[in-house]
N, C-alpha and C positions, 0 to 999 in steps of 0.2 A: 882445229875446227873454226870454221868462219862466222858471224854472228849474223843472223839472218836479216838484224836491221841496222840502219847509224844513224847517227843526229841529225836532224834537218832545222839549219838556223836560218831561222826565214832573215833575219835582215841582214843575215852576212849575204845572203843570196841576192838580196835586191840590191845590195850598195855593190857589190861588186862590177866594177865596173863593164866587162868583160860581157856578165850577162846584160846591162843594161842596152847594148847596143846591138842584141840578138835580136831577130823579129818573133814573133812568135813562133813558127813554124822549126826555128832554130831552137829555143828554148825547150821545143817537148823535145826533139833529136839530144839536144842535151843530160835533158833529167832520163832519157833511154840510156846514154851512155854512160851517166850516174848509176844507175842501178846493175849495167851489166860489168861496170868498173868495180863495185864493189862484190857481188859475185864471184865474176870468177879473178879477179886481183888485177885485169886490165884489159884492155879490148885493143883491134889491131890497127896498125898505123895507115896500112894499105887502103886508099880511100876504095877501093872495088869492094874489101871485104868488110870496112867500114860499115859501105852504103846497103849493103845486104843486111847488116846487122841493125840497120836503122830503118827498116822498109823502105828503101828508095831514096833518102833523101839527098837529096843533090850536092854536085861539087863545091857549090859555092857556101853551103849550111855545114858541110864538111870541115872545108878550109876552116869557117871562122871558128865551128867549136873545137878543132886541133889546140886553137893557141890558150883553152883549157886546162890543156895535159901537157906534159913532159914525154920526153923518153925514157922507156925503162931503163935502167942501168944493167939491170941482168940480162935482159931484150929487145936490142935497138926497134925489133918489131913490132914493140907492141908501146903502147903508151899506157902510162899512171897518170890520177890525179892524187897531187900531192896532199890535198886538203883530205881527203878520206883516208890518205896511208895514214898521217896524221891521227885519226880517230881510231882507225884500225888498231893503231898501238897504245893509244891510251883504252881501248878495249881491254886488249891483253892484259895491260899493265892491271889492270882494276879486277881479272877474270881472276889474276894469280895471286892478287893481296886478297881477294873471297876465298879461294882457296888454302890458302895459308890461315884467314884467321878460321874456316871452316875446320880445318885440321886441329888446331891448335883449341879451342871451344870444345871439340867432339874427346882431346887427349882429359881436360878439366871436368867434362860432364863423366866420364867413363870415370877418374880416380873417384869421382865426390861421390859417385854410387856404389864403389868400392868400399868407399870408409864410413856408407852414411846409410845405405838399401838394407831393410831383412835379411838375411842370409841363414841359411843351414846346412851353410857347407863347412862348416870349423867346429865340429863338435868338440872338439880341445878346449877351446877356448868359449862356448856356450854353453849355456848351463840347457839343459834337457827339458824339452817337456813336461809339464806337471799334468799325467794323466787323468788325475782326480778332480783339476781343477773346474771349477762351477760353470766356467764360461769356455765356449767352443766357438769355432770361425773355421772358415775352410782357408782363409790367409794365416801367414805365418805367426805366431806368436812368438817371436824370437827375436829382435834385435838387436846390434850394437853402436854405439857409438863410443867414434875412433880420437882420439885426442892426441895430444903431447905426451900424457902420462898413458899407463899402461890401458887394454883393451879392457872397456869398461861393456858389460853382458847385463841385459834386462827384459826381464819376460814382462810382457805387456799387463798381463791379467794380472799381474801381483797389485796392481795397484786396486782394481777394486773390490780385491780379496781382502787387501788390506782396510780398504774403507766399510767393508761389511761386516770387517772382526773389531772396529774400534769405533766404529760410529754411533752405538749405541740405541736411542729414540728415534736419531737421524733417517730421512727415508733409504734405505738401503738399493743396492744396484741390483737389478731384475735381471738385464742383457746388457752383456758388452758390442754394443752396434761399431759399428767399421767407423762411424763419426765417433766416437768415444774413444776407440782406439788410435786414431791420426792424432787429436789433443792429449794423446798422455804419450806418445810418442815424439810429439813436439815439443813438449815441457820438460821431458826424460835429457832431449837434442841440448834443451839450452840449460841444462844443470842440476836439474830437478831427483834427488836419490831418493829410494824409497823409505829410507830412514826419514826424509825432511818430510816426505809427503806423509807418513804413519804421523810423524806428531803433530801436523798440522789438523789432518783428521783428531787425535783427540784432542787439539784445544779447541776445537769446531762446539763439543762435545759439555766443555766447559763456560767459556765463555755465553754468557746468557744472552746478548744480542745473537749470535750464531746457534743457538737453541731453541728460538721461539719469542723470547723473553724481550720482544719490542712491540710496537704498533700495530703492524701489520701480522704479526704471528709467521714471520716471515722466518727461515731453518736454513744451514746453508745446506747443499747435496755438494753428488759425487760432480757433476756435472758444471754447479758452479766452481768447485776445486782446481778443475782442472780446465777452466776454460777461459784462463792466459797464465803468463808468468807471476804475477802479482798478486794472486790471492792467498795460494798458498804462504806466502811473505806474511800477508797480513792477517790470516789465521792465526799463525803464531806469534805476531807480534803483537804492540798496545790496540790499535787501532779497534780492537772489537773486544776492546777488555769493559772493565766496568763503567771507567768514566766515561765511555762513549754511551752504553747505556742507560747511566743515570741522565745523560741528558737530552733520550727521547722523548721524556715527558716534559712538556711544559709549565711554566710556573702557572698558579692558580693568578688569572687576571686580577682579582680582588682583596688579592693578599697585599699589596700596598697601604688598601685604602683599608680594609680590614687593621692593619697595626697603627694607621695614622687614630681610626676610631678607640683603639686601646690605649693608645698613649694620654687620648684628650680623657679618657676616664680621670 
């Protein structure tokens, strides 16, 4: 298949010597024969069938754009210019490396959704359904992801079944919306088991900054839990334990001067 267009370098065109010494009249018979050379791969030597193919144009605009082109090699009758074979095959060459990394991209996207998309097609290896459970979607509730070690299975809604059975005062999950579900299927992707996520929920529970017990009356939810990699970490860890709480309060401004006055007693 031929490419319907090719490079046009304007100052290779003007420096070239060749064209510079064309009149005008020659130069458009030329950029004709440009176009009808890349086309259909070369045009004919015979100036009669030449000059037909250039409306008319004379013997002598003929002659000088001959010394353009070459002889074909496969068709002493017909003439190439070499400069467009030239592009012609760096076409190719560039059509066939798109092609290859085309193929090779479409073989990586097909495994990654292999080992990475929903599926309910391995009931072997997935755990089934939970008919009873609180929340419904008409998308799958089922995914895996695929690792080194063996096939690890995780139903999406355990997690906020799990934060409504251990959250306590906490505000509980009403619906699991399609954005709820992409973020716990994201955090599941990069490591997250429902064992870490259940205890994170109850130290949520514990911990008095994450219960209310700061400034702002501020609680953690289901929603800030799961919305990156890093929270659930820090649920469980120091960071929202006591001594971050004790020191949302600020010291009393006057307590300085307040013990400076006790001591002058």
């Amino acid at each position: 298949m031929r490419s319907p267009a090719f490079q046009f370098y304007a100052a290779d065109y003007l420096a070239d010597e060749n064209v510079a010494l064309m009149t005008l009249e020659e130069e458009g018979a030329y950029i004709r024969a440009l176009a009808y050379c890349w086309r259909e791969g070369s045009i004919p030597s015979d100036l009669e069938k030449l000059s037909r193919l250039l409306k008319g144009a004379s013997n002598q605009t003929l002659t000088n754009l001959q010394k353009c082109f070459a002889v074909s090699s496969q068709d002493p009758s017909r003439l190439v210019h070499l400069r467009l074979e030239s592009e012609r095959e760096k076409q190719k060459v560039w059509r066939e490396k798109s092609a290859q990394a085309g193929r090779k991209s479409g073989k990586v996207r097909k495994l990654k959704k292999i080992h990475t998309e929903p599926t309910l097609n391995q009931p072997s290896t997935l755990v089934e359904p939970n008919t009873n459970s609180s929340f419904t979607s008409s998308s799958s509730s089922l995914f895996e992801i695929s690792k080194a070690t063996p096939l690890l299975t995780v139903r999406a809604e355990d997690f906020p079944e799990a934060w409504n059975r251990e959250c306590g005062r906490l505000p509980k999950v009403e619906t699991f919306t399609d954005g709820r579900r992409k973020k716990v299927i994201a955090r599941v992707r990069s490591g997250l088991t429902i064992e870490r996520f259940s205890l994170a929920v109850e130290n949520c529970t514990k911990k008095p900054f994450l219960s209310g017990d700061n400034e702002r009356g501020w609680t953690a939810t289901f929603d800030w839990l799961i919305a990156n990699a890093e929270n659930v970490e820090k649920a469980i860890t120091n960071p929202y334990g006591e001594n971050k709480n004790n020191h949302l309060h600020p010291p009393d401004p006057l307590a300085g001067r307040k013990f400076v006055q006790a001591v002058g007693k």
